[in-house]
N, C-alpha and C positions, 0 to 999 in steps of 0.2 A: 182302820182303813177309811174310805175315802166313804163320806155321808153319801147317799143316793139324795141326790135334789135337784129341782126342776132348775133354779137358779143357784147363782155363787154368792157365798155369804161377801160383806164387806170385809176391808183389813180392819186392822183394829187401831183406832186412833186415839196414842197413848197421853194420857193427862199429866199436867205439873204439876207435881206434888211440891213445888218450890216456894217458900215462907215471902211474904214481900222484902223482908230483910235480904234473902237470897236473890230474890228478881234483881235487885239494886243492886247489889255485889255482882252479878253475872253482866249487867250494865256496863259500869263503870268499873268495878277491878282491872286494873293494867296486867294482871298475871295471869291469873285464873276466869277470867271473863271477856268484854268484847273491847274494854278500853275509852270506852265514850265518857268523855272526862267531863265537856259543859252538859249542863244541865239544860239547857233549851233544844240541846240539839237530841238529850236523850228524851225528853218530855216528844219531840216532833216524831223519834223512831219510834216510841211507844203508841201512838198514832196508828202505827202500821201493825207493830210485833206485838204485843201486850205479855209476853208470854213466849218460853221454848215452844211450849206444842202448837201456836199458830205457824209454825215454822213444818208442820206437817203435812205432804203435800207438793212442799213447794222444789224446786231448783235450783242451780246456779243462775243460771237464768232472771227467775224473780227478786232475787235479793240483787241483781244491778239493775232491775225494774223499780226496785226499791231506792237505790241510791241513787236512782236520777232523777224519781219524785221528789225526793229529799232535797237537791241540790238544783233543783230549777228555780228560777226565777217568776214569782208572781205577784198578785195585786190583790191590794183585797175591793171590797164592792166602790170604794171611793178614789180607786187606782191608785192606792195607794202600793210601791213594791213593797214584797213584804221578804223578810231576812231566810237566806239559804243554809238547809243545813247538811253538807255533805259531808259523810263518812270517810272515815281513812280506810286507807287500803288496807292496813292491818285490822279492822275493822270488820271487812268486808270479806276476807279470807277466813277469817274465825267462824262469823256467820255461815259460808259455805260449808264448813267442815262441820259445823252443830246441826246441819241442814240432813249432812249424811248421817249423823248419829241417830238425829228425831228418825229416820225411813228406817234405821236397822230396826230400832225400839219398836217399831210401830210393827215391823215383822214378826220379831219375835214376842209380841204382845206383852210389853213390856211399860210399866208409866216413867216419866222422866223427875229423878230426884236430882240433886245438886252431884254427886260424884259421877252422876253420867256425863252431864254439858263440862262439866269443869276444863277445861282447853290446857290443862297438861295433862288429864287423861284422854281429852279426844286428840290429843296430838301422837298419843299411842294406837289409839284406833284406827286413823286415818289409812295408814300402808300398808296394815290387814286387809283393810276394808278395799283399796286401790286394787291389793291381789285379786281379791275376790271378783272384782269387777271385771278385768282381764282374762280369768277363767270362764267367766260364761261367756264373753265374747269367742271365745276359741270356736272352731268345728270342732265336731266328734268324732270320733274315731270310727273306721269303720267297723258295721255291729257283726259280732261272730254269727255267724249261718250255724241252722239245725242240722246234725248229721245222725243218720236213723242207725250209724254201729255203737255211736258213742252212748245214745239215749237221753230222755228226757231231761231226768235227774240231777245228770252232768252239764247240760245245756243250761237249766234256769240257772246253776249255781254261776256258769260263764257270764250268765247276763247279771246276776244279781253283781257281781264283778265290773263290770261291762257301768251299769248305774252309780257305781262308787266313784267312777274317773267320767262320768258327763253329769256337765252343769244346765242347769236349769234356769227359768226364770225368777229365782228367790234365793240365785248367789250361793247354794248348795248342790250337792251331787244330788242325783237324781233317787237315790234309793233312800232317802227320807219317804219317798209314797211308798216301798214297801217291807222297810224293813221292820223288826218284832215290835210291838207295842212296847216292853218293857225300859225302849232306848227311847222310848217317848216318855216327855213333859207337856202332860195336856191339863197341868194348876193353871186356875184365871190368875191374870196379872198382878189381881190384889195379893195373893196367894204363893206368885214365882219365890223359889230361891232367892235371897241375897246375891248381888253379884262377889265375885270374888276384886278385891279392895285395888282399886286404878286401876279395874278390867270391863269390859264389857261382856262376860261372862259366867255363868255360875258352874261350879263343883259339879259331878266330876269332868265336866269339860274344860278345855285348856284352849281351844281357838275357838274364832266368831264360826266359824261352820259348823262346828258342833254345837252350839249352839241354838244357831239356824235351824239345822236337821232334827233337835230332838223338838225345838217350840213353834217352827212358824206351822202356818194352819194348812189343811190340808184337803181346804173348803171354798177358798177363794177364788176370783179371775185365772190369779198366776199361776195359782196349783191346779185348777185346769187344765192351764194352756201345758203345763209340767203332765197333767196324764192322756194328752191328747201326743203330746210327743213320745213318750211311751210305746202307746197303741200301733206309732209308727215305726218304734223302735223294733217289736215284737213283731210288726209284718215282717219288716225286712228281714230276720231269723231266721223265720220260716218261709222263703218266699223257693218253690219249686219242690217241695216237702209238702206230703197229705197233711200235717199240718193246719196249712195254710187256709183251708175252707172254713178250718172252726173260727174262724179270726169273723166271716161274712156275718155271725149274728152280732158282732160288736162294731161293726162299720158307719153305721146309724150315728151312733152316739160318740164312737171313736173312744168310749172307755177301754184306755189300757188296764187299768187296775178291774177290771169284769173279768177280760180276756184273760188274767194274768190267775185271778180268781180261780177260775174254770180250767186250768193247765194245772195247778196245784191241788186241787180235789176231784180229777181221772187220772192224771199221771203222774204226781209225785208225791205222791203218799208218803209216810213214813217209814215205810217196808223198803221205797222205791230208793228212798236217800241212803239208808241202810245199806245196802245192795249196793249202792254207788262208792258209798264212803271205804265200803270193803274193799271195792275191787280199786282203789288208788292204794289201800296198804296192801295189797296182794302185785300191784305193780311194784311199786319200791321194793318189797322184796325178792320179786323176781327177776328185775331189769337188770341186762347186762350192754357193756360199754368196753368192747373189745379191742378199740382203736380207731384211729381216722375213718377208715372206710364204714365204720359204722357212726358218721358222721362225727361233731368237732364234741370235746368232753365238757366245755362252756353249756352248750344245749344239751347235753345227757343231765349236766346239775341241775339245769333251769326247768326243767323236764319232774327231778325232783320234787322241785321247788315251789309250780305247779299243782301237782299230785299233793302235797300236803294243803296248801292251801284251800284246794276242793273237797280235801279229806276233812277239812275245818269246819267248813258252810257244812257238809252233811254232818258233823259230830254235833251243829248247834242245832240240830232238827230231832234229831235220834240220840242213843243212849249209846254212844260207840268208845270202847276203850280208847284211853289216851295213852300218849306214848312221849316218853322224854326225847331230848338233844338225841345225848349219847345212844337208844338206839336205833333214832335214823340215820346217825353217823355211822352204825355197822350195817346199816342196810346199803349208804350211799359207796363206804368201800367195798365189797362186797361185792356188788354190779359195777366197779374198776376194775375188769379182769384183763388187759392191757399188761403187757411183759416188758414194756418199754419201760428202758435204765432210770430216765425223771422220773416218771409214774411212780415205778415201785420205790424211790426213794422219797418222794413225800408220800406215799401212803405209810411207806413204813415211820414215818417222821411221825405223824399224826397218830399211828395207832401206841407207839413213845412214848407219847406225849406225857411227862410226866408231870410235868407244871400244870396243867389242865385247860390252857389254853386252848386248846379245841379240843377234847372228846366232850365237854358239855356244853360247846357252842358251836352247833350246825354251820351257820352262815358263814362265821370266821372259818372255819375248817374248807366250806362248799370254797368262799374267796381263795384261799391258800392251793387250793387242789386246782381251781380253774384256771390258776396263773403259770403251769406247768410249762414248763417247754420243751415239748414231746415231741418227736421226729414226726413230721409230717401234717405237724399242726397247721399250718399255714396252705396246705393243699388240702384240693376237696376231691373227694373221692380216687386220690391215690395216695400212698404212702411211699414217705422216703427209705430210705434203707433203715433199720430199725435201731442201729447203734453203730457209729465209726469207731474204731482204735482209736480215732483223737481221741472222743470223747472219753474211750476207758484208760487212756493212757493219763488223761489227767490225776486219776488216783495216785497215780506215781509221781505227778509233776513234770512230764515231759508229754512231746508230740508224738504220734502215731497214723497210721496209715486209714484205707477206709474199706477195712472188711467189716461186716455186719457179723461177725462169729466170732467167737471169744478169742483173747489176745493169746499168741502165743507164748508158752511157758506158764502158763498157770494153769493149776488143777480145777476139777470141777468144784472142789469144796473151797479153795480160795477165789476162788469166781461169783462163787453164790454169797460167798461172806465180803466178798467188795461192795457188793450192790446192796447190804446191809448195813453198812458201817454208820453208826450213830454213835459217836459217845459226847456228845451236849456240845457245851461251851470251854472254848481254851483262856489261858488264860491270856492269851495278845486280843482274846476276841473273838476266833475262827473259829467258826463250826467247824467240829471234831466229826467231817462225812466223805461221801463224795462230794466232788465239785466239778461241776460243767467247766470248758474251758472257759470260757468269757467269764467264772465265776472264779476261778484260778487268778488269771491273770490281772485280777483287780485287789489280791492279795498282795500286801506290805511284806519285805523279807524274812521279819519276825514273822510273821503268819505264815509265811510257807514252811517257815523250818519248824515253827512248833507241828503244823499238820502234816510235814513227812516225817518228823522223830515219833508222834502219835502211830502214823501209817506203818512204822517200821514195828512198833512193839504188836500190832495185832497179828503178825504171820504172814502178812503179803510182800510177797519180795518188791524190791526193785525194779528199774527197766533196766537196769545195767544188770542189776542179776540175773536176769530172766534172757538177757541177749547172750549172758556167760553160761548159761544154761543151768545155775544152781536151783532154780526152782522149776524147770520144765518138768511135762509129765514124761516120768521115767525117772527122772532126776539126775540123769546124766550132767555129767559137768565139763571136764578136761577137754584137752585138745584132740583135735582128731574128728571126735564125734559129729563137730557138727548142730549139736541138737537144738541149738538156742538161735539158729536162724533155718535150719528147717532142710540141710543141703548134706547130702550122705559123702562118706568118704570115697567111695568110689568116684563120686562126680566131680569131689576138688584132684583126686588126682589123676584122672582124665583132663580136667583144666588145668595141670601142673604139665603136662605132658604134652599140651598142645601150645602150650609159653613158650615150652623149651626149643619146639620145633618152631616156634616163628621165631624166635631169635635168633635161631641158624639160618636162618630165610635171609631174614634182612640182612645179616653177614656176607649171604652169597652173593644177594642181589647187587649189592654195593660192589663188591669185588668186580662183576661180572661187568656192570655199568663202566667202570671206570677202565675195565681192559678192552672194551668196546669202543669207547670215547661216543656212549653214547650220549644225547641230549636229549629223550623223548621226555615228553613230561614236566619240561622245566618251566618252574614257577605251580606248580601246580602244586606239588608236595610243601610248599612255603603258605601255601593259602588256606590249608587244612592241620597246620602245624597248630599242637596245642603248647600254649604256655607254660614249661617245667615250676614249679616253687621253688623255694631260695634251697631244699633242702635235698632238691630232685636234681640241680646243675649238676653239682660237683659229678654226682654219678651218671649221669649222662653225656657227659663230657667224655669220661673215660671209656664208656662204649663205640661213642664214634671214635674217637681216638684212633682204638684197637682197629676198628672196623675199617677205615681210611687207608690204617696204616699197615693192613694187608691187602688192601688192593693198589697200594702206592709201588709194593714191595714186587706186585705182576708185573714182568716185560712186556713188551710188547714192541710188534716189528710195524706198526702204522707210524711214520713218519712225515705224513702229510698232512697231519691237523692241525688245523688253523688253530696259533695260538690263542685267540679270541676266546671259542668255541669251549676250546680246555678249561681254560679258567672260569665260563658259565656251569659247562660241567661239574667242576668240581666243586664250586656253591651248592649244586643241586643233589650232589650227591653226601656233601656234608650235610646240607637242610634234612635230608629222608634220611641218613642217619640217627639223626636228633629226634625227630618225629619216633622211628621204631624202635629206640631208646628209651622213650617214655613211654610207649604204651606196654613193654614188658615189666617196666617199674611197675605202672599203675595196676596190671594186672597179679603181678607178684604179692602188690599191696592185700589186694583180694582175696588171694590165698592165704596168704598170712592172716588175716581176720577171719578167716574162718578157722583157722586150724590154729589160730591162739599162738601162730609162731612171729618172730619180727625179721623180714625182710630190708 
């Protein structure tokens, strides 16, 4: 933890350990050094630089302070000018970048040997080191607030969280000030680790921030100024929470890491984290996620996701059972109690899962399940209707209507085994399951017919058999019944009965019209005329025919109609012939489909 001292120690200003043989190679090498090929103008830089480690300290900045001394013009005491020696820009870029390495070294208190400066491994440090610099210019995020249902416990772990994602002034996260000693390297620098070979880091770390975080000091300016932002970090937590007064006896000094002290030995004991760590696996296994209205199933996982992570920070505190993949995977399905058709078809996919691609990887599984396209996902706090006939109609490969209640013609136990159907991989490729439409319809020929001949051997009828009625419930099949579109036989032959009489209708009325010489109506019955098919003329042709040709067959004693009138007449009386011609076809047609006969 952080030394108690009136003042902050200095950084650590790292030595070269580099042979004069090396000095000269780091000189002059064109590859691996700064390139300075005459020797007057390296003898002049030397002047300035003697050494990597005078380069500690310095800037971008000083080393073009350097190259303009270098390259000025002077005199010596007898005014005499005396020769310029300016650096090349490849020169001068190399230097900058050995400039950044010397500050990292000197951070992590580290001395400088030849594989550090070497400039094609600092050409690898550089865009680490760029990263780094770019993160601690960011703001922070805003800090999570104390809440007095969640508790302590749960709170330090949010912040110790909170410190992992804000950078500080020493180019790492902030929870270097508090995290366990044992992730610290506090070896003097004669003593550090080896770095790992063209790295600027040692085992088991693998980037400059870990690094950082296990070695720089935790005593200096900047780690001050790192626990003085802290202390602020920690107000703002608690600010409108009792709390917050315990913070006034560290106000003085602004020690985060006191304040932080004194929350950890009154409120979170080991007992307390304990206590915390349980009740996140008492949540995962009790949470339930019943559909949209119980918000979107993304944030039910993440919620998860959460919960183990806090259940982590207390297990490194306390002695808390560990728990595999596979059975938070039975916890996360488990709390999916959602009856929607996607849903239960990747849950069932997953729990399948025979290749083992998810039951013993959470994440992959959590991805897979998140991606669902579940009615109603796209609305907040209302749900769509919970499944259409499209959608179940696609097990069949054809369209369907938009009741939310099982399709007609299938039984309860063929219903419950559609919404099961898993049998792997075919051999065009197609998953052998259901399929959404938009999942259908992106299927090649070959893949539909292997996934309907698949579809056929498991017991699920058709949509043409189920509209013939061989698999409705009842099982009724034949003509007459009805059963595969849902319409009793009484009601088609009431609708049989009521064709017959409009057909006499329009027989009369025709008749009637034409012995009248009536014109009412004309043009009107042509503007609501529907258009017969090539298969529908012939026979409607011979209804007007008929029909004409018994009111042609009426006398009639009006001999004073304008022959004009006549001839409009009898257009209009032919047109509404043709019109109630077709609509007894079409209705016929209707009947006939129901009742399995051909009209």
């Amino acid at each position: 933890m952080l030394i108690a001292s009136k003042y902050s120690t200095i950084i650590y200003q790292p030595k070269s350990l580099l042979t004069e043989e090396q000095i000269k190679l780091w000189l002059t090498d064109p590859l691996n050094g700064l390139g300075i090929r005459d020797d007057t103008t390296a003898k002049a830089f030397k002047e300035e630089i003697r050494s990597p480690s005078d380069l500690f300290g310095m800037s971008a900045n000083d080393i073009d302070a350097i190259n303009t001394a270098l390259s000025t013009r002077t005199s010596d005491a007898r005014g005499r000018s005396q020769a310029t020696h300016r650096l090349a820009h490849r020169t001068v870029m190399r230097l900058k970048g050995i400039t950044l390495v010397v500050t990292y070294l000197s951070m992590v208190r580290r001395n400088i040997d030849w594989e550090a400066i070497k400039w094609t491994n600092v050409q690898t440090f550089l865009p680490e080191w760029t990263t780094l610099e770019k993160l601690a210019e960011e703001d922070r995020g805003d800090v999570p607030k104390f809440k007095q249902q969640t508790g302590m416990p749960r709170h330090v772990l949010t912040i110790i969280d909170y410190l992992r994602s804000t950078y500080g002034s020493q180019f790492c996260s902030l929870y270097y000030l508090v995290c366990p000693d044992i992730m610290r390297d506090e070896s003097s620098p004669e003593n550090a680790p080896p770095l790992v070979f063209g790295r600027h880091f040692a085992e088991p770390h693998t980037r400059l921030v870990d690094e950082i975080g296990a070695r720089v000091s935790r005593t200096t300016a900047s780690a001050q100024a790192d626990n003085e932002l802290f202390f602020k970090i920690l107000v703002e937590s608690f600010v409108g929470s009792g709390i917050a007064a315990q913070a006034e006896d560290f106000e003085h000094t602004r020690d985060g890491l006191g304040f932080w002290d004194r929350l950890n030995e009154t409120q979170c004991t080991d007992d307390h984290h304990e206590k915390a760590g349980e009740d996140c696996i008492t949540w995962m296994r009790t949470s339930n996620w019943s559909g949209p209205e119980a918000g979107t199933l993304v944030k039910h996982i993440d919620k998860h996701r959460r919960q183990w992570a806090l259940f982590r920070l207390s297990q490194a505190r306390t002695n808390l059972q560990d728990y595999t993949d596979h059975t938070r995977l039975g916890w996360l399905l488990a709390s999916i109690t959602s009856k929607d058709t996607q849903i239960c078809i990747r849950k069932n996919h997953v729990k399948d899962d025979e290749a083992g691609i998810y039951k013993d990887d959470w994440e992959k599984a959590a991805i897979y399940l998140s991606k669902t396209d579940y009615e109603g996902k796209d609305k907040k706090g209302k749900r769509k209707t919970r499944f259409a006939d499209a959608d179940i109609s696609e097990v069949y490969g054809g369209g369907g209507g938009g009741s939310n209640k099982k399709p007609k013609g299938l039984t309860d136990k063929q219903y419950n085994k559609m919404l099961n159907l898993n049998g792997g991989m075919g051999k065009s490729g197609v998953e052998l399951r259901w399929h959404s439409p938009a999942e259908y319809a992106k299927l090649n020929k070959a893949q539909r017919q292997e996934l309907n001949e698949w579809r056929a051997t498991q017991g699920i009828p058709t949509r043409k058999e189920r509209c013939r009625g061989k698999g409705g419930q009842g099982g009724g099949g034949g003509g007459g019944g009805g059963g595969g579109a849902g319409v009793s036989a009484a009601k088609i032959s009431t609708l049989e009965a009521s064709i017959a009489t409009f057909a006499a209708t329009v027989s009369e009325l025709v008749g009637s019209f034409k012995k009248g010489g009536s014109t009412q109506g004309s043009g009107d019955v042509g503007s609501v005329e529907a258009s017969p098919t090539s298969g529908e003329k012939a026979e409607a042709s011979a209804v007007s025919e008929t029909s004409t040709e018994k009111a042609l067959n009426t006398s009639t004693t009006d001999t004073t109609v304008n022959p004009q009138i006549a001839a409009m007449a009898e257009q209009d009386i032919q047109a509404a012939a043709t019109v109630g011609a077709n609509a007894i076809l079409k209705l016929k047609r209707i009947t006939g489909g129901l009742t399995g006969r051909k009209e």
